[in-house]
C-alpha positions in Angstrom: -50.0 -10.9 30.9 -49.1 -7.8 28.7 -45.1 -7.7 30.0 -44.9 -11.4 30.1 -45.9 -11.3 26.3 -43.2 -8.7 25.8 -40.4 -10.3 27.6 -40.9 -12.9 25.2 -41.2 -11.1 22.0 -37.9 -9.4 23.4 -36.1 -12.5 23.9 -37.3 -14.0 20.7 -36.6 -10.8 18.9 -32.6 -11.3 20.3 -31.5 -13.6 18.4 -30.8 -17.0 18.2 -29.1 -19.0 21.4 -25.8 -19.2 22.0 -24.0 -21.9 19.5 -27.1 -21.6 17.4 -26.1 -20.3 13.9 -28.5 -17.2 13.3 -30.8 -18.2 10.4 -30.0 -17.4 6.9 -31.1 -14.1 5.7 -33.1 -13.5 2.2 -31.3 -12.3 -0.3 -32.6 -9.2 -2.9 -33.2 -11.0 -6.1 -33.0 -14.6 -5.4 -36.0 -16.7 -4.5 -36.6 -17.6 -1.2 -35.0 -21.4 -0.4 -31.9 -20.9 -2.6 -28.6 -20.4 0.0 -26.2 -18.2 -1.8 -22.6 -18.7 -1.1 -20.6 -15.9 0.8 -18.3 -14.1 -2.2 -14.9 -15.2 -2.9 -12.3 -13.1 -0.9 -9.3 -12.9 -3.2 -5.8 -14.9 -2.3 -3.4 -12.8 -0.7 -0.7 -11.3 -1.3 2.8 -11.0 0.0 4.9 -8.3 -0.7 8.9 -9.0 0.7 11.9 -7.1 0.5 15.0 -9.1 1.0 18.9 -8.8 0.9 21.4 -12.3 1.0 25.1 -11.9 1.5 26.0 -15.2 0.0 29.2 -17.1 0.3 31.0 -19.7 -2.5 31.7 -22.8 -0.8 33.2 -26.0 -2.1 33.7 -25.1 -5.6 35.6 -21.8 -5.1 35.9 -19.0 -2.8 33.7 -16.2 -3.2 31.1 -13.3 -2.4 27.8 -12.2 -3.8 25.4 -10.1 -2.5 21.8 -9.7 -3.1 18.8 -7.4 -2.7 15.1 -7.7 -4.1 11.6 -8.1 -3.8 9.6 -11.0 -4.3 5.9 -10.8 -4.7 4.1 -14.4 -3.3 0.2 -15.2 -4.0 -1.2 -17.4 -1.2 -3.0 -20.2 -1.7 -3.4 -21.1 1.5 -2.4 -19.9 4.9 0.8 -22.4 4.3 1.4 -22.8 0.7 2.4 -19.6 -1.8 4.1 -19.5 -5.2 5.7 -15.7 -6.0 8.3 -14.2 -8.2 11.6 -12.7 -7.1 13.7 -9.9 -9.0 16.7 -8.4 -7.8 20.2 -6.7 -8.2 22.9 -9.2 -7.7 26.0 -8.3 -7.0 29.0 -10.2 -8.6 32.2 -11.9 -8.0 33.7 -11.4 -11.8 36.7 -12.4 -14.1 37.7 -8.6 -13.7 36.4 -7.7 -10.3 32.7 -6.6 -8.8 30.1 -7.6 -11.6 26.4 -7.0 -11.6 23.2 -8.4 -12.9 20.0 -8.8 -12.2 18.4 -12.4 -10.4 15.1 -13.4 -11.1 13.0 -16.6 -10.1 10.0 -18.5 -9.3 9.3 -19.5 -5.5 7.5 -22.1 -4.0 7.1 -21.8 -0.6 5.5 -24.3 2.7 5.1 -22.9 6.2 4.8 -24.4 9.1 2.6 -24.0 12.6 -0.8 -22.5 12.5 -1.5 -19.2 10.6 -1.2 -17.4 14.0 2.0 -18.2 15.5 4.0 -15.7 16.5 7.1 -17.4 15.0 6.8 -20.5 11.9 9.3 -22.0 9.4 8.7 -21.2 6.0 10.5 -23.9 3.5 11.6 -22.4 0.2 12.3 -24.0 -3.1 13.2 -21.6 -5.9 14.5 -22.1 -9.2 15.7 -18.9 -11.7 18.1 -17.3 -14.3 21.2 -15.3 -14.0 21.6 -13.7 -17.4 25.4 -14.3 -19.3 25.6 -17.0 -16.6 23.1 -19.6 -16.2 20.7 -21.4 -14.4 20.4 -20.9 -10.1 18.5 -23.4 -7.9 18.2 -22.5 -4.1 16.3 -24.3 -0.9 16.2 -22.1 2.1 14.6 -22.9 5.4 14.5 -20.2 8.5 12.3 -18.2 10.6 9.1 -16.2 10.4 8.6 -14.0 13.2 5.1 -12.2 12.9 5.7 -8.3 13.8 2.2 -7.3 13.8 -1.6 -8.4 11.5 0.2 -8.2 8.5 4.3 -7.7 8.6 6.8 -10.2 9.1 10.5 -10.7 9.8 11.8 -13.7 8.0 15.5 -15.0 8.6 17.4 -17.3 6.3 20.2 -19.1 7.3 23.1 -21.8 5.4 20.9 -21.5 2.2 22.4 -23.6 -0.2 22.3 -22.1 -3.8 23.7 -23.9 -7.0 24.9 -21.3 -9.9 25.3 -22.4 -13.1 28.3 -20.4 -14.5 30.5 -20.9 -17.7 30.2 -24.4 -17.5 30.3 -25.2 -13.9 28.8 -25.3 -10.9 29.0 -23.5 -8.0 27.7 -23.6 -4.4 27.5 -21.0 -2.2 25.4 -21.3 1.6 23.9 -17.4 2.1 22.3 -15.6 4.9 19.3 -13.6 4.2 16.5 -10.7 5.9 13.7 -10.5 4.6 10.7 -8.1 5.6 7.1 -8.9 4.2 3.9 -7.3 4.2 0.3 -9.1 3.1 -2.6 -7.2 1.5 
């Protein structure tokens, strides 16, 4: 009778079944009833260095480069807002200009958070100081590298620069390399 009573104190003592949810444990300081929800785990974030090698199209014939880092808050596993800044390199009146790029990204990814590969689509809108206003969608893929880094590729961006009074458009490839915290 003795082991039979402690078989069943062991099994009891296990654990809940499987699919059961285990029963909600006390905790310190608040009275006993009261569910607490778990903390809030912060949104992440994306760190990305990138470089484009954009090309005028349409309006005129020319050749930029680019290369910066954008820093993206997730709100979810698909949708994240960030902030780019980077070193453009210029086709000027006299030559090879530079500046520096900044601007605001919305971006929407596709497929579940675990895919191996998704398609981010990118909306961004920015400044180009003694130029003007730039406006760029991009679409392309997101190959997942390991938990946390990322390969994203960027292909026919178009980009509209607004430059002394006219616009230009230019299609640009673009690597990108991102980590999340």
């Amino acid at each position: 009778m003795r082991i039979a009573g402690a078989v069943l104190m062991a099994l009891f003592a296990a654990g809940p079944a499987r699919g059961e949810a285990p029963p909600p444990q006390p905790v310190p300081g608040v009275p006993a009833g009261i569910e607490v929800p778990p903390p809030e785990q912060p949104m992440p974030l994306r760190l990305a260095l990138q470089t484009e090698a954009v090309g005028g199209v349409g309006t005129g014939s020319f050749y930029n480069q680019l290369a910066g880092a954008r820093l993206d808050l997730q709100f979810t596993p698909r949708v994240s807002v960030g902030g780019y800044l980077g070193y453009a390199n210029l086709k000027g009146k006299d030559g090879r200009a530079s500046n520096a790029l900044a601007y605001a990204e919305v971006e929407y990814r596709t497929g579940r958070p675990g895919d191996t590969v998704r398609i981010p689509i990118r909306f961004a809108s920015g400044y180009l100081p003694h130029n003007g206003p730039v406006v760029r969608l991009a679409t392309g893929l997101a190959f997942a590298l390991g938990q946390r880094t990322e390969l994203v590729t960027e292909f026919l961006v178009p980009t509209l620069w607004v430059t002394n009074n006219q616009t230009l458009v230019s299609l640009s490839l673009a690597l990108e390399l991102g980590y999340r915290f």
